[in-house]
N, C-alpha and C positions, 0 to 999 in steps of 0.2 A: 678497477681500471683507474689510473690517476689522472690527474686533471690534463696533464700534459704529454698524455701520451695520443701518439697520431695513428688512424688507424689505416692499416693494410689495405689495398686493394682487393682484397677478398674480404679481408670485413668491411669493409665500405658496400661487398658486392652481397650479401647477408645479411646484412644490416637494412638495402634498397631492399630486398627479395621479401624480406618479416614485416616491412610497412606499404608494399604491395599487397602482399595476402591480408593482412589486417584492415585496409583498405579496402580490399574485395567481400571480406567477411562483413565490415558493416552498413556495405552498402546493400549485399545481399539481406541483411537484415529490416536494414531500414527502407527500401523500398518500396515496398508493400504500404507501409506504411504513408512513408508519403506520398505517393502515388493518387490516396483518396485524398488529401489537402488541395488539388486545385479543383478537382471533382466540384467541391461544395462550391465553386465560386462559376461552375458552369451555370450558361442559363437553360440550356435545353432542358429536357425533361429526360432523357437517357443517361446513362451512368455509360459515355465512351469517351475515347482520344479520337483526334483533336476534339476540344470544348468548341461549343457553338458561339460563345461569348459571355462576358466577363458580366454577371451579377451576383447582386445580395440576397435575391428572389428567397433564397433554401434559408437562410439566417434570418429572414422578414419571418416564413413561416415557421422556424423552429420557434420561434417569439411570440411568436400570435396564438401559437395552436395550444388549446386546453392539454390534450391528454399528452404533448412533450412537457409542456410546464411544469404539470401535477408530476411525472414520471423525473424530472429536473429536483423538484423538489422534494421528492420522498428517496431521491440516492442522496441529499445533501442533509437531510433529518436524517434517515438509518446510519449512515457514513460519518456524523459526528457524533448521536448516542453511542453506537458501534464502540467509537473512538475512545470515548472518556473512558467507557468499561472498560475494554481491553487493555486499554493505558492502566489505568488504576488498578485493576485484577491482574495484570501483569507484571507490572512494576514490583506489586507486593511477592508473588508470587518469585520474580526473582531474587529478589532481597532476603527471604525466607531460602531459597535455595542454596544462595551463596553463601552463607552465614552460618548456618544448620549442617551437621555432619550426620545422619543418622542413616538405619538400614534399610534400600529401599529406596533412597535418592536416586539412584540410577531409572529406575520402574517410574516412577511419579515426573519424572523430567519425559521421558517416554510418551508417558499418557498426555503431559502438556501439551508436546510437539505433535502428538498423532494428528492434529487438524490438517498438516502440512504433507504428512504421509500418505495417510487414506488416498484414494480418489475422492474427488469433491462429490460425485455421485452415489457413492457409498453413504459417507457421512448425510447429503441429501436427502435419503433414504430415511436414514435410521431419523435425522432430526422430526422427517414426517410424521413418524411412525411414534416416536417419542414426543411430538406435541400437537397431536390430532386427540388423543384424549383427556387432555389439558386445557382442551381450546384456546392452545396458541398459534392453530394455523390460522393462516389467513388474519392475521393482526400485524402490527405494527410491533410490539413487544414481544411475539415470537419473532418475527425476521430481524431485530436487530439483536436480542439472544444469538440468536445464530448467525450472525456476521461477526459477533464478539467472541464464540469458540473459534471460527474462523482467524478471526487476527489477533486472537491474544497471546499465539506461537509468536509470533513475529517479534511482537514485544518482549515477551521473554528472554529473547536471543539478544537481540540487541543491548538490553538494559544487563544482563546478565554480562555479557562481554565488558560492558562499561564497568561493572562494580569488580570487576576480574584487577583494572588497575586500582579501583577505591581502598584507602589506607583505613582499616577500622580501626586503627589506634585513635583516629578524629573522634569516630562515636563513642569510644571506651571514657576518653577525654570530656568529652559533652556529656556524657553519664556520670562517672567520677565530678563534677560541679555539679550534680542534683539537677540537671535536666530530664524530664522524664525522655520514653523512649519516642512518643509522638513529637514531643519539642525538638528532640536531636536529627529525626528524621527531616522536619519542615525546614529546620534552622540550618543543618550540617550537610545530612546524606543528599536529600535533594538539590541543593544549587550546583554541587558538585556533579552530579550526576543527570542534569537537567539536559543536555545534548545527546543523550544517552536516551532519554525519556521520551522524547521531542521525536526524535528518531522512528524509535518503536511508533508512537502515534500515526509519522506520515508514513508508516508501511502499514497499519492497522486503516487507515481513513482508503489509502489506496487500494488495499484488498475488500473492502466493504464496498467502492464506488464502483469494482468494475467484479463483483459477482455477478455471475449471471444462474447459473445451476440451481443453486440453494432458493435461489430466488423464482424459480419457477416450478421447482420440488412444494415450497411451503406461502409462499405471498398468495395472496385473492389479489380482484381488480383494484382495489383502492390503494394497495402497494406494488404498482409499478414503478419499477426502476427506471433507468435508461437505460443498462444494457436490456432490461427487460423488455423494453420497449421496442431497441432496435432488433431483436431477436423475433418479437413479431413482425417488424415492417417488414424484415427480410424476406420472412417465410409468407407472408401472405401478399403485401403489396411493396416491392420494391422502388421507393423514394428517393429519388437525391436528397431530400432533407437529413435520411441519414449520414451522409457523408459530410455535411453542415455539423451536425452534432457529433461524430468521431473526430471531428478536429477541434470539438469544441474539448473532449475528454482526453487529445492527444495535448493539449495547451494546459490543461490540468495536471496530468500527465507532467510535464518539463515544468512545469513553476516547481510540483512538489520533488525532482529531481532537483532543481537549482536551490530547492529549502534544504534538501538533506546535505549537501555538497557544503553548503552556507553553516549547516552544524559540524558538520566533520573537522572542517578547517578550525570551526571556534573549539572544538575538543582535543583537536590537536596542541591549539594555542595553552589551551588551561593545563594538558599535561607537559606541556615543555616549561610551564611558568611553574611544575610541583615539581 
């Protein structure tokens, strides 16, 4: 359609009707959602509409109380080890994929993604069953192993689409001048490919922050999460402070949405500037 061209009263009338429905779709979405964000700022002790009145009361105790703090801080430990692995084992792994032609690429791409595929209760499962006689249940280095099978699909996707536009005429060039293959990687492939990388991490950090399954398949008490945490308030003692702390992970939530959106745009830039 050109810039000057004027549109029809039916597509004017088409055009209303596609951003009504789209509008209805994400409101039906997001709802729910925010729905528990004034919750937390209720003072009653009841999870209902109307709020009884407007406090910090739930945010005082999600701050004070031990076993949110420890559970706060063992999703921000698992969720950044998590992170670096899955980053690093995936990064390499797609670089190896894209570069490499051999038989069996298809199978092995496969097996990457399978973390994405399974059911999360599946894999749960089997990760029990596979580090119960290793004694890496109930550790801190088995649950973040297994938050890194978990998002190191994510990774791969991502960084893989990214090197789909990478020119390896660069690395052929930075090889050809007697740089080895690590200098050409730190020096060439990576800057290039850094919003690509970056990417993959905040979908690797956000699928490790908000497990909750695996985490209660394989963790003991000393690695509570926060979803693990709020999984029992629910079932045993229902809190408003949970609704304190899902607003807390829905703000978490939108920052690392506004970080990816913030790489997209700079990956955009670097491919219009090649």
């Amino acid at each position: 359609m050109s810039a000057n061209h004027v549109r029809t009263f039916e597509e004017k009338f088409w055009l209303f009707v596609l951003y009504g429905l789209s509008g209805l779709v994400f409101f039906f979405l997001m709802a729910p959602i925010l729905a528990i964000v004034p919750l937390s700022f209720n003072s009653g002790q009841f999870l209902t509409y109307p709020l009884q009145g407007f406090s910090f009361r739930w945010y005082e105790e999600f701050m004070h109380s031990e076993a949110w703090q420890r559970a706060f801080k063992n999703s921000f430990i698992v969720g950044i080890a998590a992170t670096i692995l899955s980053t690093s084992l995936g990064t390499v792994a797609s670089l190896g994929l894209t570069r490499a032609d051999f038989r069996g690429k298809a199978f092995v791409m496969a097996v990457l993604l399978s973390p994405m595929i399974v059911p999360v209760v599946i894999t749960g499962v089997g990760l029990y069953f596979f580090f119960a006689p290793l004694g890496l249940s109930a550790t801190y280095t088995g649950l973040i192993l297994a938050h890194t099978a978990l998002a190191a699909p994510f990774v791969v996707i991502t960084v893989s689409a990214t090197l789909q536009g990478f020119d390896m005429n660069l690395a052929r060039a930075s090889a050809s001048l007697g740089a080895n293959p690590v200098t050409t990687f730190f020096k060439v492939i990576l800057p290039l490919i850094a919003p690509g990388v970056a990417s993959g991490g905040l979908f690797a950090f956000a699928t490790s922050f908000d497990e909750v399954v695996v985490v209660l398949m394989i963790a003991g008490p000393e690695q509570r999460t926060l979803p693990r945490e709020m999984f029992s308030g629910i079932r045993e003692n229902i809190s408003p402070t949970i609704t304190a702390v899902a607003t807390v992970m829905i703000l978490v939530s939108v920052a690392l949405l506004l970080l990816l959106e913030m790489l997209r745009r700079r990956n955009e830039k670097m491919r219009g500037l090649r």
